[in-house]
N, C-alpha and C positions, 0 to 999 in steps of 0.2 A: 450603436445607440443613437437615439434622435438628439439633435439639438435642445429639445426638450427638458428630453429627461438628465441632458450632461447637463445645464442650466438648473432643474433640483438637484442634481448630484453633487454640484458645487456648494451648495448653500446646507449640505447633510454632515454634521459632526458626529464622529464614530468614534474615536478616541476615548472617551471619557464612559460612552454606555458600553464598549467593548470591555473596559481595564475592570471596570463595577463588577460585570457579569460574573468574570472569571474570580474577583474577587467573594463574590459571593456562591459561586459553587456546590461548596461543600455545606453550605447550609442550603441548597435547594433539595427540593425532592422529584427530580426525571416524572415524567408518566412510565409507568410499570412497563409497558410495551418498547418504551427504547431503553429502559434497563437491562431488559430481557439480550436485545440487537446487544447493547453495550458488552454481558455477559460474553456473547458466543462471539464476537469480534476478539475481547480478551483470548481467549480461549482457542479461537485460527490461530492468532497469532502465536501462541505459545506452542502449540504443534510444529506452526515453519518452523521456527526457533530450533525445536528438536530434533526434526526431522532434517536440517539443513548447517548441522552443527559440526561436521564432518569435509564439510565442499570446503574449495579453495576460499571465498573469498571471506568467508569464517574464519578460518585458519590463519591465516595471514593476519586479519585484525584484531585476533587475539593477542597474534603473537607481536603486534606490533604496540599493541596497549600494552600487555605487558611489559613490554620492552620499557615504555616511558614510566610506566606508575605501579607497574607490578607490585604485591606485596597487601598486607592485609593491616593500613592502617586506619586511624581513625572515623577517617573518610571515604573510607575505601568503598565498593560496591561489589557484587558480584557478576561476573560475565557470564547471563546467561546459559543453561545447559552445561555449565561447567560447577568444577571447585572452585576455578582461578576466581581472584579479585584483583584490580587496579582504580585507580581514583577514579572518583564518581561519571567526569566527563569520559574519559579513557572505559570505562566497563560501559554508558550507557553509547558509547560509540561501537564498539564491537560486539555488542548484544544487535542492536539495528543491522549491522550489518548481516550479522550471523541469520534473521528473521526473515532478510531480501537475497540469502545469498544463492536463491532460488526462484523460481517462478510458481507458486503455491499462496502466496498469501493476499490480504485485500485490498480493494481498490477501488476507488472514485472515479466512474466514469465521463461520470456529467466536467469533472474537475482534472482528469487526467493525474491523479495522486494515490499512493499505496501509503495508506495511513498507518498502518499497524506495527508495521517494525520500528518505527521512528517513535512511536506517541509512546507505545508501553515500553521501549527499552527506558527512555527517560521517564517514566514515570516509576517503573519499577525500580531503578538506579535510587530517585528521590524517595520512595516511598522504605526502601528496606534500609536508608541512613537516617529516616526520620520514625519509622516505626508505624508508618501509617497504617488504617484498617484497611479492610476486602472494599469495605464501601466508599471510602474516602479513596484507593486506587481507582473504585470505579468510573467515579463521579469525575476524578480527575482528567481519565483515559475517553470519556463520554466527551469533557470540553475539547480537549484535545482536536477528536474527530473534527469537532465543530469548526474549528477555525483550520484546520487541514483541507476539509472542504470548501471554506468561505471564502480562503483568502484569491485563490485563482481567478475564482469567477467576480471578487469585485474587482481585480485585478484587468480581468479581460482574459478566458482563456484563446480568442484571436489575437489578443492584443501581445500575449506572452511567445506563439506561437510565432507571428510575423519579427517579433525581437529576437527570437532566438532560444531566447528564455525559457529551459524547462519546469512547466508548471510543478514537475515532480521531486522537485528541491525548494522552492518553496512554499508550498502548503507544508511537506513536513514539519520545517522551519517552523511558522508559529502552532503547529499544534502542537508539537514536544515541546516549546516554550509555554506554551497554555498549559499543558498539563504541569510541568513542573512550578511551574508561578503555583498553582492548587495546592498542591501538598509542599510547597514553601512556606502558604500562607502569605503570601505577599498581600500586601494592601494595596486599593485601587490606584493610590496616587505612586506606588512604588509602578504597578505593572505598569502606566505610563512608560516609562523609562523601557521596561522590558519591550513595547515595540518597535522603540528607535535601535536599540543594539540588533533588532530581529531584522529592520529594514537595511542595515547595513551590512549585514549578512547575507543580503537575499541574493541567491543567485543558481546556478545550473546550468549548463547548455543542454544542446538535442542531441549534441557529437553523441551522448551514451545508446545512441540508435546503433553507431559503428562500433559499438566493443562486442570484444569476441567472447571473452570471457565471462564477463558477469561480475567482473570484480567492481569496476569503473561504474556500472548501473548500480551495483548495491551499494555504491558510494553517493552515488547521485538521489539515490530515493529513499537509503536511510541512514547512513552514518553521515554522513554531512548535516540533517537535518537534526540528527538526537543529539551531536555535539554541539552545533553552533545555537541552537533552541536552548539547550539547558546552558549553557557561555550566558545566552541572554539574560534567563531568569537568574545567574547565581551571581550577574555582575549586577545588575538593579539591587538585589539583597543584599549584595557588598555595599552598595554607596555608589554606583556610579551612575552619573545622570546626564540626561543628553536633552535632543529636541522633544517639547513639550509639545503634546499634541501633533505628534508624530505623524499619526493620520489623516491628521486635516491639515495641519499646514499647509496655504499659500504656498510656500517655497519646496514642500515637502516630496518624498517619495512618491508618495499616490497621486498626488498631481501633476507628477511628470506629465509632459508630452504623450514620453510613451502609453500610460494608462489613462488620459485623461477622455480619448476620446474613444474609435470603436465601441468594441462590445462592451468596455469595463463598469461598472456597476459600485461604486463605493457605499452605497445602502445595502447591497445584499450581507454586510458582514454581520451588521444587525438586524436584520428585517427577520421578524418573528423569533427574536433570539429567546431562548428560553424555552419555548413552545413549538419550534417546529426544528425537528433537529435531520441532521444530513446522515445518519446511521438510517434510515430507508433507503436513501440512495446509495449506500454503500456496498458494496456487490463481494458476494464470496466468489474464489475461482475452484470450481468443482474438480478441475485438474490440474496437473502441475505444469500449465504452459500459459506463455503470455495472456491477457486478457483477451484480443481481438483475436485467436486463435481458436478458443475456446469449442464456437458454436460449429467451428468443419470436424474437433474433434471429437464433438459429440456425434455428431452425424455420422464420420468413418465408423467410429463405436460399435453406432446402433445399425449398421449394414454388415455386417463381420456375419454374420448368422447366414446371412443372402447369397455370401459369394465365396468362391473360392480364391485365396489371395494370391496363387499359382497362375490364374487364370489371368489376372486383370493385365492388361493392355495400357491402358490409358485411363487417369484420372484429373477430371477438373475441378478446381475450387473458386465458386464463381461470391463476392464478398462484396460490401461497403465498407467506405473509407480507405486508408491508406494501405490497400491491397499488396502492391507494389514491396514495402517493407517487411511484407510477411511471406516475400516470396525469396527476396533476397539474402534474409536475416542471414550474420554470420552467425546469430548466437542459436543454438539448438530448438532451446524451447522456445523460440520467436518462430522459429522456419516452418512453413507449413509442409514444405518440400518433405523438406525430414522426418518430420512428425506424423505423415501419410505414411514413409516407407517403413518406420518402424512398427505402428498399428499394425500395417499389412502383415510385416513379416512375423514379427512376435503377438499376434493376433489380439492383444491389448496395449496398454499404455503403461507404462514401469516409471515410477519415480525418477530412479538413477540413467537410466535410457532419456527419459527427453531432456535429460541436459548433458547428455555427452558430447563432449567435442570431439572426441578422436572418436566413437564411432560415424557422428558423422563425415568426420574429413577420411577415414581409413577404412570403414566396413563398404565391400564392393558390390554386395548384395544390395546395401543401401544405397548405393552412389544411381545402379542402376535403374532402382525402384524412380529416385527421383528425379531422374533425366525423365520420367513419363507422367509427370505432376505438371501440370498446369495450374497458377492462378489467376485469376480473373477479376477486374472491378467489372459489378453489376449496377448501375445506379439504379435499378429498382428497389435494392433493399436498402436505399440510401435515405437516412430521416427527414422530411416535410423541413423548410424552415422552421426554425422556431420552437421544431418539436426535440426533445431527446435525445441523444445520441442511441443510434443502434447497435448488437453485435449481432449479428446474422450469418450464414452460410447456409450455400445448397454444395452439395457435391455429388460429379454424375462420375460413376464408375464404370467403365467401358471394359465390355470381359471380349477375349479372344471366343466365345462362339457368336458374337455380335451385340449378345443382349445388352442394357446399359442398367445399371441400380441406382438410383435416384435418391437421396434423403436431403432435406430442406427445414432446419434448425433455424427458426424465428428469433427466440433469445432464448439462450443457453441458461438452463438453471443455476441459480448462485445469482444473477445479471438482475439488478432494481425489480424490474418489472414480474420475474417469476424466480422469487427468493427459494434460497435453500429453507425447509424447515429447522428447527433445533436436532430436532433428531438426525436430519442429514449433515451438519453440521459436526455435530459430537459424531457419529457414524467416520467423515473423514477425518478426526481430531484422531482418534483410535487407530485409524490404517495408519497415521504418519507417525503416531510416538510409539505402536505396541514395537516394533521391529528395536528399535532403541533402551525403551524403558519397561517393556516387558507388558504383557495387560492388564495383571494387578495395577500395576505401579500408574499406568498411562491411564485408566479407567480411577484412581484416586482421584487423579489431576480433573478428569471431565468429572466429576463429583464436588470438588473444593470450588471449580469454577460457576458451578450451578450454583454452590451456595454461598457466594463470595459475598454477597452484602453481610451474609451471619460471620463471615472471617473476621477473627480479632487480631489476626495480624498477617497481612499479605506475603510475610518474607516465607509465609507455608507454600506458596507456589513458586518460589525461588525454590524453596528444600527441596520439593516433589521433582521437580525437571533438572535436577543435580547429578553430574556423572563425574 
């Protein structure tokens, strides 16, 4: 950022039109078109949730909520995809997790954030102890986004990236405190408060690049962010009160060092608030594999018809950006290595398949396929300053009679620029929850969710996705 523009960005107060906004929410009315985004975001994400209710790092934070607050009292909430209930923090912690504890659900590219397990666990958590509607969840899971997307980028997402700081633990952070302040009802001068406890929360590292498992990332990108977010909103509604104009303060958070200069942007939290919302930029993942993965697995996909996967030889995956970690990934559905040999060998893509670890540390068909994977940075498909970030791949497949098969994926459907339709949306909502909840029951849920502004009471899609 120029001299400049840090020089207005100094003299710009965000505090006081951010806490209004969220305060005023529930009595705004969206443009129909990011209702619509707001609906089928609701709606991915209750799919992962189902579809991802059975893996380890689900499991575990169930069982570890329960462990603290198990029991069905007052205050209790429901965990997600289950019967169980534990106190409000403890259920909307292991609902979040349970929604990341895969590689399926959505994500902010521009922001480096997966907003959806974190916003609607805590919103869902606050809204089924407070009785809230379809539309009052919405509105609420709408703000949410908003500030999941906002806060990185006035943050600096270089500025988070050279500290260390993963932006994927803080954006969650204040949208699931955005959202739950909504249907708390909190008032402007209370949410004040709620984003001094959210800055002293703030935090995450990049280490979640080296977990093997998925446990330590679904902690980083959503159970961290649905507990410590809703901590925030439920201690400002207690009474508790900190730095006043948290945002702007001279001495404050956002004007560290760290974010004061770089890329960071402390106007962008406001700038067209209201009116221009970050649910366009928010990207569905048409597969069950990391984001930047995405556009080589469509490609392998769409060459499976061309070739015989007996045949191949050698394949390269030629990509922008940070190549290198998707060639290394320990974690399954990060590795492109992996994720090529099983395509190849099981001639699609299987949910439970791109995130196995022991097929890929033990299956020797696989080991082999991937010793002949290649990946590759291109800076050709690398974004213009200034301009967007990319996800792109080409991939050349090299067969044993010489020939080579070529497909070259721009941006992978679900990615800002060439969005999923509704119907491709509700289409993947259906492959992840019928195996689970049957297609009556999962085809109710893509129905309550189309008509969720007409729901008179939200805790009907708790009922729906209950095993």
């Amino acid at each position: 950022m120029s001299d400049a523009a840090t020089r207005s960005d100094a003299s710009i107060e965000v505090s006081a039109t951010l806490s209004a906004y969220v305060a005023g929410v529930l009595a705004a009315e969206p443009p129909a078109d990011h209702r619509e985004l707001g609906r089928l975001h609701v709606l991915d994400t209750l799919a992962a949730i189902v579809a991802c209710r059975d893996l380890e790092p689900a499991v575990l934070a169930r069982a570890y909520a329960l462990g603290l607050s198990g029991g069905d009292g007052p205050s209790a909430a429901t965990i997600l995809a289950t019967s169980d209930k534990a106190s409000l923090v403890d259920a909307a912690f292991a609902s979040a997790m349970t929604g990341h504890a895969a590689e399926i659900n959505d994500f902010i590219p521009s922001a480096f954030v997966q907003p959806g397990p974190p916003v609607l666990a805590a919103a869902l958590a606050v809204a089924e102890t407070r009785g809230a509607t379809g539309a009052e969840l919405l509105r609420a899971v709408m703000a949410g986004y908003e500030l999941a997307g906002r806060m990185p980028k006035a943050l600096g997402v270089g500025n988070l990236r050279r500290a260390g700081i993963a932006n994927h633990g803080i954006g969650p952070l204040f949208g699931a405190a955005t959202a739950a302040a909504v249907l708390l009802r909190l008032p402007a001068e209370t949410i004040e408060h709620v984003w001094t406890y959210c800055a002293q929360q703030a935090s995450g590292s990049w280490q979640w690049l080296l977990d093997v498992e998925h446990i330590e990332k679904a902690f980083v990108f959503a159970g961290m962010g649905a507990r410590d977010g809703l901590h925030a909103a439920l201690m400002a509604q207690a009474g508790f009160r900190g730095v006043r104009g948290a945002l702007d303060h001279p001495g404050g958070w956002m004007r560290s060092a760290l974010f004061r200069d770089g890329d960071g942007d402390r106007a962008y939290l406001i700038a067209e608030l209201g009116a221009r919302s970050e649910l366009p930029l928010t990207a569905f993942k048409r597969f069950p594999v990391g984001g930047p993965t995405q556009p080589a697995v469509e490609a392998l996909l769409s060459l499976l018809p061309r070739i015989d996967s007996s045949q191949v030889q050698a394949v390269r995956i030629e990509m922008p950006g940070r190549w290198e970690a998707f060639r290394d990934a320990a974690m399954p559905a990060l590795n492109l290595r992996y994720l090529t040999a099983i395509i190849l060998i099981d001639r699609r893509l299987d949910f439970v398949a791109a995130q196995s670890l022991a097929r890929m540390a033990q299956d020797p068909q696989v080991s082999d396929l991937m010793r002949r994977v290649e990946i590759s940075h291109d800076p050709d498909q690398e974004a213009a300053p200034g301009q967007p970030r990319t996800e792109s791949a080409r991939v050349i497949v090299q067969l044993t009679d010489g020939r080579e098969e070529v497909a070259y994926v721009p941006h992978v459907l679900g990615f800002p620029s060439h969005p999923m339709s509704p119907a491709d949306v509700e289409a993947k909502a259906m492959d992840l929850m019928t195996p689970a909840l049957g297609e009556a029951r999962a085809g109710a849920v893509v129905a309550a969710v189309r008509g969720l502004e007409d729901l008179a009471d939200s805790r009907t899609l708790i009922d729906l996705i209950r095993r």
